[in-house]
Backbone bond lengths (Angstrom), bond angles and torsions (degrees), N, CA, C in turn:
res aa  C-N    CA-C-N  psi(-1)  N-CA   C-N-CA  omega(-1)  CA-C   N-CA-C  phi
1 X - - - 1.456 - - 1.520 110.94 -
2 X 1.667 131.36 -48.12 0.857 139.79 169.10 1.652 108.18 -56.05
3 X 0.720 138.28 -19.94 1.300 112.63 167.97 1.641 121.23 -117.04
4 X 1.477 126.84 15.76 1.366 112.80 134.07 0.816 139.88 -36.07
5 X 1.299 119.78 156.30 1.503 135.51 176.36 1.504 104.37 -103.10
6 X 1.659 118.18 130.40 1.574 125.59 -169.91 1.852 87.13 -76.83
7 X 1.250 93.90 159.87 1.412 118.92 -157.74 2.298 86.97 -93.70
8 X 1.218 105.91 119.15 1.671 115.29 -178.34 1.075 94.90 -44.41
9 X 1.379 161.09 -39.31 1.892 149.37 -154.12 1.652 79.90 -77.17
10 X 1.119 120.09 -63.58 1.278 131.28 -151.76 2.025 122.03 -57.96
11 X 1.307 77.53 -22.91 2.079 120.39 -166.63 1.664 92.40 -93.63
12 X 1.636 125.08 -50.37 1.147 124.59 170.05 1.724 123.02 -55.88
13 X 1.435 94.78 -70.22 1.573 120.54 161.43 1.819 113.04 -17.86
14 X 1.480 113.96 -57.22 1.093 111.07 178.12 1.540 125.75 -75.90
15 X 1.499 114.48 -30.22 1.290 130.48 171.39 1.158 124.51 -42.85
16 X 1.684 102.41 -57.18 1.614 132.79 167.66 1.866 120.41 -35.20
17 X 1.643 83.32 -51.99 1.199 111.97 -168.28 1.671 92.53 -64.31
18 X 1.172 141.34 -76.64 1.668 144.07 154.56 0.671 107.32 -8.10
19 X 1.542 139.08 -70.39 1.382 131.12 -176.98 1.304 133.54 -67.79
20 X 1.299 125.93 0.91 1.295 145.31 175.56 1.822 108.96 -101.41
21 X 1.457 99.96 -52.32 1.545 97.13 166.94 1.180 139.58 -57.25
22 X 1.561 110.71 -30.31 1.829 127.48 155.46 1.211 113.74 -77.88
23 X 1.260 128.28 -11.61 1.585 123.87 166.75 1.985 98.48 -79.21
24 X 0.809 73.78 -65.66 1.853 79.67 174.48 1.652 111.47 -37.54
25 X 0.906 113.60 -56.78 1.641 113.28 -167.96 1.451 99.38 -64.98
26 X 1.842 118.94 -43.13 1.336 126.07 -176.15 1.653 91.07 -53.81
27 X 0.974 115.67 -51.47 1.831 103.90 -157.87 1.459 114.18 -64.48
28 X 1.585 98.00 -27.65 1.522 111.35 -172.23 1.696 111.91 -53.47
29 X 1.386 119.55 -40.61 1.291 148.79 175.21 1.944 106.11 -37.03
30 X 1.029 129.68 50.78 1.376 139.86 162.10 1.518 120.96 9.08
31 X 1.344 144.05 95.13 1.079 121.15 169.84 1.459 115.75 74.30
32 X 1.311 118.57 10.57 1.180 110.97 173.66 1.632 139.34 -17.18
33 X 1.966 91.31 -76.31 1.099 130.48 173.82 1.620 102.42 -58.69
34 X 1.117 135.54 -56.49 1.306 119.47 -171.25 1.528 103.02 -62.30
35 X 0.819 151.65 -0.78 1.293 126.14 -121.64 2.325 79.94 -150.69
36 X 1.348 83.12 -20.12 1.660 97.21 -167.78 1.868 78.99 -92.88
37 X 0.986 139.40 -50.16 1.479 141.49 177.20 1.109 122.11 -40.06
38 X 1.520 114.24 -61.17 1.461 130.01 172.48 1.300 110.02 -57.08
39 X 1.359 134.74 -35.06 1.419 123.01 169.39 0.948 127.71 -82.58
40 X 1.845 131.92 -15.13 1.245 123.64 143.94 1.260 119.12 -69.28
41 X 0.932 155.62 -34.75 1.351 164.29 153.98 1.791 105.49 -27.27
42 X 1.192 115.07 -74.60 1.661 119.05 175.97 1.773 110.91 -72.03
43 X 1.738 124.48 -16.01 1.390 113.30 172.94 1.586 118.16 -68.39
44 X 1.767 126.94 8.32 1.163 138.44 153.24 1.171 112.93 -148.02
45 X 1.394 112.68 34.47 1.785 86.97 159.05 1.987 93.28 -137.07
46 X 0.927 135.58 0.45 1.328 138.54 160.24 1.448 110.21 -63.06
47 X 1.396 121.94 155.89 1.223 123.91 -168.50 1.735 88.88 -144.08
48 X 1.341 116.20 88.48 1.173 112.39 178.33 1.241 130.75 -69.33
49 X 1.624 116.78 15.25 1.800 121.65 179.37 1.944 94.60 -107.44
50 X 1.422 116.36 -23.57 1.527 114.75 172.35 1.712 97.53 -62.02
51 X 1.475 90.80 165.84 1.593 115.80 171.43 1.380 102.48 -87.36
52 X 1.383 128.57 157.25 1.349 110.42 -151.96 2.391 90.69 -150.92
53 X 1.517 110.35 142.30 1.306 101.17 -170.08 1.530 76.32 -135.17
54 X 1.364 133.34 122.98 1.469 165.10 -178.88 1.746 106.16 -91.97
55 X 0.845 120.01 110.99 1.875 140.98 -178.19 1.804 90.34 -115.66
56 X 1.772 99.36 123.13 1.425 93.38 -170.16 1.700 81.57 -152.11
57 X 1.546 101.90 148.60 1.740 98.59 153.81 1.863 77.49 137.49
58 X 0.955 117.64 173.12 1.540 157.56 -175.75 1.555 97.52 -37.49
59 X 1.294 110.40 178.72 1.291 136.43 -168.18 1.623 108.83 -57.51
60 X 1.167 131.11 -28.65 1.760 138.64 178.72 1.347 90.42 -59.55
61 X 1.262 122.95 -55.53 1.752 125.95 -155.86 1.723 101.46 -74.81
62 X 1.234 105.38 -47.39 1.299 126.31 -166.30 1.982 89.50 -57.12
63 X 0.620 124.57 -39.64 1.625 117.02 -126.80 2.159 74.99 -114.41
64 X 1.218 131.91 -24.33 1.216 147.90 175.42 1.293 107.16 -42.81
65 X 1.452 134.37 55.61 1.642 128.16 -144.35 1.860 95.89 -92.43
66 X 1.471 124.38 1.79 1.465 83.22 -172.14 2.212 79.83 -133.20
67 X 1.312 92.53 47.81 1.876 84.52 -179.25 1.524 98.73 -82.46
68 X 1.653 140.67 -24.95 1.093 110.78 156.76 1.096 139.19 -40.43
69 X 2.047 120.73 -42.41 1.141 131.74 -175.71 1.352 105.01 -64.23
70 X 1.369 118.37 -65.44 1.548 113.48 174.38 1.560 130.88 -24.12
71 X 1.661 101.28 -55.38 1.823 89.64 163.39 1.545 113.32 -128.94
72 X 1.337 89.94 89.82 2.000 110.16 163.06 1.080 118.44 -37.97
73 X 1.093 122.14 -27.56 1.366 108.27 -160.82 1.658 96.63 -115.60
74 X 1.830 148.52 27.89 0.772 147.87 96.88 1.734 133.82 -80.52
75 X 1.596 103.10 170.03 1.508 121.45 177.27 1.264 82.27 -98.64
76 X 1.733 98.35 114.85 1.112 113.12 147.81 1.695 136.39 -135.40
77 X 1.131 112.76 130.50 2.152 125.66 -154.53 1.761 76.11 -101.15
78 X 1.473 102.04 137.10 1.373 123.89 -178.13 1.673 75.50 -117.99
79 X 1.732 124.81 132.81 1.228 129.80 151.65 1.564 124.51 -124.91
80 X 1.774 103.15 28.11 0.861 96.45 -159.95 2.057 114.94 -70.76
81 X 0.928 123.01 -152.31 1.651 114.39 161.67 1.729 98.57 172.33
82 X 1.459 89.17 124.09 1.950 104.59 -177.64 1.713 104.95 -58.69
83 X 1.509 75.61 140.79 2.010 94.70 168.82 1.252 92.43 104.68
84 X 1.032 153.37 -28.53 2.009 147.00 -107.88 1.397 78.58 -103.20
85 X 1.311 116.76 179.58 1.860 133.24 160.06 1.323 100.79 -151.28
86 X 1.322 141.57 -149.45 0.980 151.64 -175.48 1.318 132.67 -54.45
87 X 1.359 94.60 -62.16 1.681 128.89 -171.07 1.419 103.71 -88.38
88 X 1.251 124.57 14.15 1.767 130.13 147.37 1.231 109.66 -111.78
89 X 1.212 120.35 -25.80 2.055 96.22 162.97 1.493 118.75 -85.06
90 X 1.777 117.73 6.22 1.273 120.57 -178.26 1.962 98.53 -79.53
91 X 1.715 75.42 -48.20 1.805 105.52 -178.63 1.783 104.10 -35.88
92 X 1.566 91.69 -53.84 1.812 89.06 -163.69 1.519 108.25 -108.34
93 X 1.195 127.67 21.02 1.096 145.93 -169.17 1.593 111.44 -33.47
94 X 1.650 117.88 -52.36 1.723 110.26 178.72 1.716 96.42 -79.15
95 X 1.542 139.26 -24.14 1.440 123.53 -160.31 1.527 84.32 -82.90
96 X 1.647 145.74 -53.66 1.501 113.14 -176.87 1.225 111.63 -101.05
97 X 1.391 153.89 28.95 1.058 133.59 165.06 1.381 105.80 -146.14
98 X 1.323 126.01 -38.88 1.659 105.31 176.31 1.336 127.14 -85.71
99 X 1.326 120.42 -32.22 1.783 129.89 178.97 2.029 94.06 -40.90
100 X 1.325 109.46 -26.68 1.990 110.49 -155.92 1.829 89.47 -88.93
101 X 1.564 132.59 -21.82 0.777 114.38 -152.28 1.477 140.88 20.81
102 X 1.719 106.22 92.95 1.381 99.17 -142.56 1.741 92.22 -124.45
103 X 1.310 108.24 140.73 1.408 115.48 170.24 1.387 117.97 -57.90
104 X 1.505 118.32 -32.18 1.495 107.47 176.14 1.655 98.29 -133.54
105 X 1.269 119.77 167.66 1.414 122.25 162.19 1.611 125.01 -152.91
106 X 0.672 134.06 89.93 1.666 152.60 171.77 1.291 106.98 -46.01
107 X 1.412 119.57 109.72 1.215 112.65 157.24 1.893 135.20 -125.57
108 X 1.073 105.23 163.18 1.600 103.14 -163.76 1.409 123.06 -125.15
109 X 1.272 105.89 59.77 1.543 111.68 -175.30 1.424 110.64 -125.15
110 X 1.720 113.74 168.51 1.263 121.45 -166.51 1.317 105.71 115.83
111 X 1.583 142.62 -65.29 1.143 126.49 141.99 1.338 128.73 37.94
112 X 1.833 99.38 -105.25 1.343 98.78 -176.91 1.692 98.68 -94.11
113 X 0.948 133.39 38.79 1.267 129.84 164.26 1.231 112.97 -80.27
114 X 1.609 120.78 -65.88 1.227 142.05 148.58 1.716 126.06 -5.21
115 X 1.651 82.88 -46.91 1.917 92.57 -159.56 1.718 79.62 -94.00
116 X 0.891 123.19 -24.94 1.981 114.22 -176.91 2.081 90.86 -74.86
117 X 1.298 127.99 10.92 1.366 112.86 178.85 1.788 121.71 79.62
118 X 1.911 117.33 6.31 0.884 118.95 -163.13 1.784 104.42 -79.32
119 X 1.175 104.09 150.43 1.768 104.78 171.03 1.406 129.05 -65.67
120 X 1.163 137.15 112.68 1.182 136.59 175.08 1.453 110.67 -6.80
121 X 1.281 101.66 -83.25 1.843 116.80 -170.47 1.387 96.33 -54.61
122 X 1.252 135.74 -43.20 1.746 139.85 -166.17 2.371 85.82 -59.24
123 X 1.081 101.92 -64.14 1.674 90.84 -168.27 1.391 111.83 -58.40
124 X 1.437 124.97 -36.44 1.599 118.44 179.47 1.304 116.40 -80.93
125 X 1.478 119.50 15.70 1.418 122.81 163.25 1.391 94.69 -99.76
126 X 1.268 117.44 -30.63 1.626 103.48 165.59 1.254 146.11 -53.52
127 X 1.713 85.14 -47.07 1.371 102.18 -173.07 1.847 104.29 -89.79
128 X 1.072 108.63 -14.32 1.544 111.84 175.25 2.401 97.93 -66.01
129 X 1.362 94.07 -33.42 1.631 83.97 -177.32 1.126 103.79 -86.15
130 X 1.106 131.07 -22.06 1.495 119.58 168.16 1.913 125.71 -67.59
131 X 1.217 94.63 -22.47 1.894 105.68 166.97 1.654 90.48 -88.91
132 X 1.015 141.62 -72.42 1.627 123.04 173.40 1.397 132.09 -4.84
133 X 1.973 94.51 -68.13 1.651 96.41 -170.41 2.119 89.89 -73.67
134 X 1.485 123.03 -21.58 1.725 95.01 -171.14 1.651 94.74 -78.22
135 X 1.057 155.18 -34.55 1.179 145.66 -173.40 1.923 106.84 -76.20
136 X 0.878 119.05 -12.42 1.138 113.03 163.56 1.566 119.69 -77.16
137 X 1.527 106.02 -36.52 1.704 103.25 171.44 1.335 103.76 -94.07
138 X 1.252 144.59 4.12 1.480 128.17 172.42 1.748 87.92 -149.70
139 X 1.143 139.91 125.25 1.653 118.63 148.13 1.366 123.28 -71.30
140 X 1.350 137.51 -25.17 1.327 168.20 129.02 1.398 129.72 -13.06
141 X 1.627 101.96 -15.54 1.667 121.64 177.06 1.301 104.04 -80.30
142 X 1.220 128.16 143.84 1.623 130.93 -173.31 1.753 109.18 -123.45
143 X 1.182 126.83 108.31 1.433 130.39 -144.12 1.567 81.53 -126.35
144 X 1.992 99.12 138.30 0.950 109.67 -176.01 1.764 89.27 -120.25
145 X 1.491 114.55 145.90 1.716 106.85 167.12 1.656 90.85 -116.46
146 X 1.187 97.94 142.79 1.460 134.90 177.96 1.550 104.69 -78.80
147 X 1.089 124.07 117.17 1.666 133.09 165.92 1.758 92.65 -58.70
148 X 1.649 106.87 132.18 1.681 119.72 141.18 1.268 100.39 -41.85
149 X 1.166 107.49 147.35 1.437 158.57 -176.79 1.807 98.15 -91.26
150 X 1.523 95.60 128.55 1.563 86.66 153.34 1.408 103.89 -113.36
151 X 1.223 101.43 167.36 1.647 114.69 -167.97 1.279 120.00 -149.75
152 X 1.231 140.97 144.57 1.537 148.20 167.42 1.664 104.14 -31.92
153 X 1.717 110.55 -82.74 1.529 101.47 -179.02 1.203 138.42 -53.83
154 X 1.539 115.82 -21.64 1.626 124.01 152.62 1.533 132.13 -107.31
155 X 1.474 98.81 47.13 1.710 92.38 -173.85 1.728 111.36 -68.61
156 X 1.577 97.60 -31.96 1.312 115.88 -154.47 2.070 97.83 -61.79
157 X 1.609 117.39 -8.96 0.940 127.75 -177.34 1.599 118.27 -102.90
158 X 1.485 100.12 12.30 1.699 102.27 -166.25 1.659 113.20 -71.41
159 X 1.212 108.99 -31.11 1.476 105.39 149.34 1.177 143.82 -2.96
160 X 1.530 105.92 -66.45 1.523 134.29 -168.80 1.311 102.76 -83.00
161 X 1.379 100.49 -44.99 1.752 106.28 -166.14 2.056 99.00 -93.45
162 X 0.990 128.00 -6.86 1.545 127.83 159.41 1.731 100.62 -77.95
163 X 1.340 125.01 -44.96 1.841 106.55 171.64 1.288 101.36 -68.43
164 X 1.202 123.25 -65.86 2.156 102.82 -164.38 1.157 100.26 -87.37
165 X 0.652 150.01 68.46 1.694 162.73 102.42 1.811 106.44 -78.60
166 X 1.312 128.37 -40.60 1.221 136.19 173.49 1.576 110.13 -70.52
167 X 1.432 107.51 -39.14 1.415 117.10 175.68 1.310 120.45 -82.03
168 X 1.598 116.66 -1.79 1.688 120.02 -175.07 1.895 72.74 -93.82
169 X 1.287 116.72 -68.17 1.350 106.13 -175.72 1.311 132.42 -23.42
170 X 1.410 131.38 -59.92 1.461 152.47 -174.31 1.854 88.13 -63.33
171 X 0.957 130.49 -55.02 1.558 146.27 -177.98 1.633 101.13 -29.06
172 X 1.682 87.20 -77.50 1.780 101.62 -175.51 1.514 98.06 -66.55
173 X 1.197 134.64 -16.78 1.744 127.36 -166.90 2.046 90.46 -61.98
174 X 1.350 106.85 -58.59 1.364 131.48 -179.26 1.760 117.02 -41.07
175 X 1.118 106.78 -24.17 1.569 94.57 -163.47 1.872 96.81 -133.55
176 X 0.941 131.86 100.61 1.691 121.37 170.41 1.239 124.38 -35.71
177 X 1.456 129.31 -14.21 0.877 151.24 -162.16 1.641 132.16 -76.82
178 X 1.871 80.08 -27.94 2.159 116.08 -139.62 1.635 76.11 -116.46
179 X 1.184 97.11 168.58 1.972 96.88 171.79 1.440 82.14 -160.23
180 X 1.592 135.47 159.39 1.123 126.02 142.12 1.785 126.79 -118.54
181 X 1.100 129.91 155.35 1.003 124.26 -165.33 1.339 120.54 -130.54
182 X 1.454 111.52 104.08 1.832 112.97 -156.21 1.408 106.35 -104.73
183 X 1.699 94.15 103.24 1.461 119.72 172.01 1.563 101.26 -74.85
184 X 1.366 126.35 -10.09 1.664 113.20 -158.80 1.641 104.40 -83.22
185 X 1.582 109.42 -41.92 1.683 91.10 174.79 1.321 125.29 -82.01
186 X 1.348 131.37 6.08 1.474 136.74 179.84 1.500 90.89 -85.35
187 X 1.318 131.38 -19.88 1.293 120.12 -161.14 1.435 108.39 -102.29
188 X 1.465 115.61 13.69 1.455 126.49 -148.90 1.863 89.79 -119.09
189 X 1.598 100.08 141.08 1.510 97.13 152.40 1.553 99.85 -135.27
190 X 1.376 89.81 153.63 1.664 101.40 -161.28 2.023 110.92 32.56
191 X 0.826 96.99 -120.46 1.399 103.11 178.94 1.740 119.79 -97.89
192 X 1.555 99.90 -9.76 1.698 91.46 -176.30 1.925 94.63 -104.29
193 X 1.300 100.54 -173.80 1.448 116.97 177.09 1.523 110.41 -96.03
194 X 1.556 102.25 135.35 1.749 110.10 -168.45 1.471 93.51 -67.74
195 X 1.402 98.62 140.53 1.608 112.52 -170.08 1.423 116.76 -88.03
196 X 1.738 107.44 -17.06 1.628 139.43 -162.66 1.914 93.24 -78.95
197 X 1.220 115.04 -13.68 1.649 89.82 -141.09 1.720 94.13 -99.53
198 X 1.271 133.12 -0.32 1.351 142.03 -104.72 2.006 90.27 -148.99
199 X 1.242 125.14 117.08 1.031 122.91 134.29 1.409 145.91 -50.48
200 X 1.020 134.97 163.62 2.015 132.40 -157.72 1.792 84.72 -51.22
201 X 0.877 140.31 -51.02 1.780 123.02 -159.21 1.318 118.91 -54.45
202 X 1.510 110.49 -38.59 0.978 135.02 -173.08 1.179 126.57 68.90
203 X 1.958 108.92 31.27 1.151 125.98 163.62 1.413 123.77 -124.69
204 X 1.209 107.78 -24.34 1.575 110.84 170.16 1.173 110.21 -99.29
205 X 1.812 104.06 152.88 2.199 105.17 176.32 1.420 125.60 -79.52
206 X 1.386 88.16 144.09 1.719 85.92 171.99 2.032 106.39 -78.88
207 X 1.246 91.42 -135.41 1.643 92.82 -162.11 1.915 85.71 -92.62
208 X 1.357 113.47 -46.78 1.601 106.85 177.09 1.913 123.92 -51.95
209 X 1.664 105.40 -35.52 1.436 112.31 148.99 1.372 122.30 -37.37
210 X 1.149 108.61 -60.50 1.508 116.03 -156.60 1.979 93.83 -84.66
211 X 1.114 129.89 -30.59 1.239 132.13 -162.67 2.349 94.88 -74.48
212 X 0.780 97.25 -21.33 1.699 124.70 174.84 1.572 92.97 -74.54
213 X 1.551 103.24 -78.44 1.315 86.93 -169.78 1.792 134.54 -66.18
214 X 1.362 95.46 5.59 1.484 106.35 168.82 1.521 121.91 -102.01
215 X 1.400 108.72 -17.52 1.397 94.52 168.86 1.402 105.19 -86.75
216 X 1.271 145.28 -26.75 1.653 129.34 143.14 1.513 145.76 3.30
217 X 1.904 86.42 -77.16 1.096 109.70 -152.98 2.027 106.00 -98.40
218 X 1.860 89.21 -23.53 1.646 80.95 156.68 1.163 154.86 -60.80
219 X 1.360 114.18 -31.06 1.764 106.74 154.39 1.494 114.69 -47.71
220 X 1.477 110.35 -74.72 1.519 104.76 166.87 1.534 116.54 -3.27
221 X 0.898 133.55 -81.12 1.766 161.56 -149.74 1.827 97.31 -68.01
222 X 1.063 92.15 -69.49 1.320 111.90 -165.42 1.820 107.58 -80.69
């Protein structure tokens, strides 16, 4: 038996089989490409002798195209990248937030955490390790968490995102460090969600969204 020769279907068959399993693992790899973008993108336009304030988290941040303009008078690295939740800025933790060593960092997740069915308490154990590993490379970093968003296409989920939004709160109550910053009732009229602020999806902001999220988030910043 040992010294047959395997029959070529069989010699193919397994080959195939390899090459499908390293395609697989390649795909498995999260965000790669975005994530391969953002670092060409900041390997010339960062100025690593400036002080530096890091905007990180999901597609809201990502899609935030003129938050440099808004505050001129900081360096600021947008790392955000659409789809992400939690457990991809834990994932990429030095490519958007520590490589910038940044005096402040804002982040904006929970979102689509939520809408993937994740548990409240399950993401703020996340996001609690993600203030961990930045206080482990700086203690001195001052991290702001961003309140969920309510929105037209997920109102029917405001529920979920009214408790951890309460629980990002109680979070930052805990640490001097943490601040939180609740974009969700500025975004509110009476009890429903402003319908004005919202591009055709009716999940991402238009420029009146984002003009909200700057009168917020500027004290913070500034």
């Amino acid at each position: 038996m040992c010294g047959q020769t395997l029959p070529m279907k069989f010699i193919l068959l397994i080959v195939l089989c390899l090459v499908i399993s390293i395609g697989n693992a390649q795909d498995e790899v999260p965000f790669k490409s975005e994530i391969e973008a953002i670092q060409k993108k900041y390997d010339t336009a960062f100025e690593p002798s400036q002080e530096t304030i890091v905007f990180t988290g999901s597609s809201s941040v990502r899609m935030w195209q003129d938050v440099q303009e808004r505050f001129p008078d900081q360096q600021i690295v947008n790392t955000g990248f659409g789809g992400s939740q939690a457990s991809d800025i834990s994932l990429y933790m030095y490519d958007v937030i520590l490589r910038f060593h940044p005096k402040k960092v804002f982040i904006y997740e929970g979102d689509n955490d939520i809408n993937a069915e994740k548990k409240p308490n399950a993401i703020i154990r996340t996001v609690q390790h993600i203030i961990d590993g930045i206080h482990r490379n700086d203690s001195t970093t001052q991290i702001v968490l961003i309140a969920a968003k309510p929105s037209i296409a997920r109102w029917n989920l405001k529920g979920k995102y009214k408790r951890l939004n309460r629980k990002f709160e109680r979070l930052a109550g805990d640490n001097p460090s943490v601040s939180y910053a609740d974009v969700w009732n500025p975004m509110l009229e009476g009890n429903k969600v402003k319908q004005d602020i919202f591009i055709e999806d009716g999940l991402h902001m238009n420029a009146k969204g984002y003009q909200i999220w700057y009168d917020v988030l500027e004290p913070f910043v500034n």
